[in-house]
N, C-alpha and C positions, 0 to 999 in steps of 0.2 A: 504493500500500500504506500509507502514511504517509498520508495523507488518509482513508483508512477506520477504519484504527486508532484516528485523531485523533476520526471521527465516531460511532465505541462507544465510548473512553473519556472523551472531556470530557461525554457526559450523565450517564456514570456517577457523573463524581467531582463534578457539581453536584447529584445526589439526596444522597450523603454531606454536601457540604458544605451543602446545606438542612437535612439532620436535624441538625445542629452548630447552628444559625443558631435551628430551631426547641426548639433544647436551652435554651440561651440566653433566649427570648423568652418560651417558653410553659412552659418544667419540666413536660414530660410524665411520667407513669408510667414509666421506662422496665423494670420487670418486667411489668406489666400488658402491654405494647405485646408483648415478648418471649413470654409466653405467649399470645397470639394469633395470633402467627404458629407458635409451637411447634407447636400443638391446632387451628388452623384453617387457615390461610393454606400449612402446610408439609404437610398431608394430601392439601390440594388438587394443589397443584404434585406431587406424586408420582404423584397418580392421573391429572391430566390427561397428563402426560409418556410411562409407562407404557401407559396405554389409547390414547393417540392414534400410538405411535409405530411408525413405518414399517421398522422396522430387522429383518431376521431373525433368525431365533431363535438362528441358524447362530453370525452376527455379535453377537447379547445375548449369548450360552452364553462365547464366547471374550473379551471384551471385557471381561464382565462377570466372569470369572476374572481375566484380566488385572489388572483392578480391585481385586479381593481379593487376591490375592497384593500388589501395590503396597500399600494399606493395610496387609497385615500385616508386611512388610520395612520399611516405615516404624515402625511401632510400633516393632518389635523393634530395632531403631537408635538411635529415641527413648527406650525404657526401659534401653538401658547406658549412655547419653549422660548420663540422668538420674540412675543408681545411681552415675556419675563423679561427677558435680557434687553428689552428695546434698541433692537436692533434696526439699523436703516433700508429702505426698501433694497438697494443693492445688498446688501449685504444678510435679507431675509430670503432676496431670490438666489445667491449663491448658495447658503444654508437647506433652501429644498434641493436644492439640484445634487448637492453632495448627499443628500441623505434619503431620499425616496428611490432613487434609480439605481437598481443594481446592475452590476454589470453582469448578467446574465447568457451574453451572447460570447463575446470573443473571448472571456474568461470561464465563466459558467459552463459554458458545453463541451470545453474538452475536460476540463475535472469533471462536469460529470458523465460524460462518455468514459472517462478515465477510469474510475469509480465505480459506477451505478450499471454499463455496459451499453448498448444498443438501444434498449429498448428505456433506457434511462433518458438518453439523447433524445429518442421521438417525442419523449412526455414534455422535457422541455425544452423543445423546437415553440412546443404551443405557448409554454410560456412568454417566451424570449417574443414570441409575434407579439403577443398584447403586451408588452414591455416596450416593445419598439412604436407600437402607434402609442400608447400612454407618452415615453418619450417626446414624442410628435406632436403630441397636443398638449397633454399637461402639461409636460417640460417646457415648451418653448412658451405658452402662457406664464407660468410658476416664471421663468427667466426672463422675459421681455417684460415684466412688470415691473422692472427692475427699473425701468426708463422711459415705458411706454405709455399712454393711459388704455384703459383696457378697452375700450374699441378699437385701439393700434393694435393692442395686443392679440385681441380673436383674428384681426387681419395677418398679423403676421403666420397664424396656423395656419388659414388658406395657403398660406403662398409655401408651405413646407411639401416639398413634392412626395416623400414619404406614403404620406397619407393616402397618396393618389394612386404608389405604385401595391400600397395594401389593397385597394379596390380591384386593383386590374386582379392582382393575384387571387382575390377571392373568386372573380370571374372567372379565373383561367379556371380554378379549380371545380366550380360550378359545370365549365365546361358552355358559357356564352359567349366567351370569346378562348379563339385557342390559339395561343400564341407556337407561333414553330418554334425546331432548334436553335437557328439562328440566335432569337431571341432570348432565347431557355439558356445558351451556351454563352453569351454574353452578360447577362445576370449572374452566371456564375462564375467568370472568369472576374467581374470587378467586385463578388463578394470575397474573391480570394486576396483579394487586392485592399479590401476594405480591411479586415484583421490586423494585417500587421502596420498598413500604415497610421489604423488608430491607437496601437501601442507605440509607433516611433514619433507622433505627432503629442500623444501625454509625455513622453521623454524631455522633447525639444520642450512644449511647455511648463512643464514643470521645473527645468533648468532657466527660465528664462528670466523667472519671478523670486525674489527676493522673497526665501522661505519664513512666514511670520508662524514660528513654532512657539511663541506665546501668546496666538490669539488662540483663547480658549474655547472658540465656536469648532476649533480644527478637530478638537480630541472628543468634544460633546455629538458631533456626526459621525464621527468614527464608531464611536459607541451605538449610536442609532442604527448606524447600518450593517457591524458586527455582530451586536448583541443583541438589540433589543427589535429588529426586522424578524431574525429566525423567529424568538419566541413566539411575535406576531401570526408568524405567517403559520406555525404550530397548532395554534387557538384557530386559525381561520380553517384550516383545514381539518379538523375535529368538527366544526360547525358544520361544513359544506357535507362530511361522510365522503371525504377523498381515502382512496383506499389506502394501508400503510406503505407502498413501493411510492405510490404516487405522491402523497405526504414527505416522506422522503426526497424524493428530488423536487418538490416544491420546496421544502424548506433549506435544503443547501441551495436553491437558488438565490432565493432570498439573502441568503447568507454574504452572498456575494460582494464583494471591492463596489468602491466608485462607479459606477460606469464612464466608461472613457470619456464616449460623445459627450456628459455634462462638459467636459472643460472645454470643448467645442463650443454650445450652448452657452456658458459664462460667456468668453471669448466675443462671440456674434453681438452677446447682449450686456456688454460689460458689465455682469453680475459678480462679481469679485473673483475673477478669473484666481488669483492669488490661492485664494482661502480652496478654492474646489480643487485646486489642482495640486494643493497639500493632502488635502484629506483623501484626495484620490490615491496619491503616491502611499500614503501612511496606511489605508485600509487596503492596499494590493498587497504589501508587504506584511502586514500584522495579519493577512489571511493564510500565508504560509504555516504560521502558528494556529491560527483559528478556523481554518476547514478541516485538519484532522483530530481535531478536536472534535468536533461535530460529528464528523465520520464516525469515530468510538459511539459514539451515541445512538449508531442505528442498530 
């Protein structure tokens, strides 16, 4: 177990520590790079995920509730947490973004493919989809209100093209629109593509920003989204009657680091790029310790 763990996380944290290396070297764009993957790279990954996935509609419908409720229990935690600490609008919508969105896809699904097997990946493929359109909408709301007023802000979810390549894929899947290889083969070539440039693009960002490891928001989302999401997501799925396998890899989803794409979303919407892109670095690494932790638990 400790030997596969060790064989998903140390490529991980050498694609981070590359985009760091090539932060340094080359000074890339780093908003350019983030809108690429925003508008292209994260359209893809949603639509290959969705269209290709194996999972029932039975097991999307519950999961994928599952999913929404955890998000919303989390917000609503995070906004008294934040009306406690009077925290300022940016730095309210940095604070959701580190702490509702796990990183469920480019981290989450090879632990637990790694872990859980095959049929652990199908389960949460479904997740990782309604994480991805939640993303899409709540995220970019929860971050653009950062700066926005909130009829900028529902506009700006229109304009997330995500949302749109979730649609197509639920059609493909329907079978009212079918898209060829061509199409199918291209989706997945820039989902292959999406992964590791979202781990060398948190490198480069997180290298870029003057680390404030005693702002004390950094350690209080960390905790949210290490500890106190599983428990959540635990209670939710005893409610729902998810069966125990399935339980399981909902709650090591849950479990899961930052999601990358937030420092992206800070980034876009100047939500305290700083703060997100701490907490993200601090909970990828304190989950080397804290996923097989959890693991003993099943």
């Amino acid at each position: 177990m400790l030997y596969t763990l060790t064989s998903v996380m140390v490529p991980i944290g050498l694609f981070i520590l590359s985009g760091a290396v090539a932060k340094v070297l080359l000074n890339p764009d780093l908003r350019l790079l983030a809108r690429i993957n925003l508008y292209v790279l994260s359209p893809a990954l949603v639509f290959h995920c969705l269209a290709n996935s194996r999972a029932s509609s039975s097991s999307l419908l519950t999961l994928g509730l599952g999913t929404l409720i955890l998000s919303f229990v989390l917000t609503g935690l995070t906004t008294m947490w934040a009306k406690i600490r009077r925290y300022g609008r940016a730095e309210t919508s940095g604070f959701y973004l580190a702490t509702v969105f796990a990183n469920a896809g480019n981290f989450g699904l090879p632990v637990t493919m790694a872990t859980l097997g095959t049929r652990g990946s199908e389960i949460a493929i479904a997740i990782i989809v309604v994480q991805q359109i939640l993303m899409f909408t709540l995220g970019v709301y929860l971050a653009s209100r950062s700066n926005l007023s909130v009829s900028a802000s529902l506009g700006s979810i229109a304009r997330m093209p995500s949302i749109y390549a979730a649609f197509l894929a639920i059609l493909h899947r329907q079978k009212f629109i079918i898209f060829g290889q061509p199409s199918l083969q291209l989706a997945s070539l820039l989902t292959q593509a999406a992964i590791p440039l979202f781990l060398i693009l948190l490198g480069a960002q997180v290298s870029s920003h003057k680390f404030e490891w005693r702002n004390s928001a950094i350690y209080v989302a960390s905790v949210f989204r290490l500890a106190i999401a599983p428990i959540i997501a635990l209670a939710i799925a005893r409610l729902l009657g998810i069966d125990s396998f399935g339980t399981n890899v909902f709650v090591l989803e849950s479990a899961m680091p930052t999601a990358v794409i937030t420092t992206m979303l800070a980034v876009e919407y100047n939500a305290t790029p700083a703060m997100v892109s701490c907490v993200t670095l601090l909970t990828t690494v304190a989950s080397i310790v804290t996923i097989p932790i959890l693991l003993t638990l099943f």
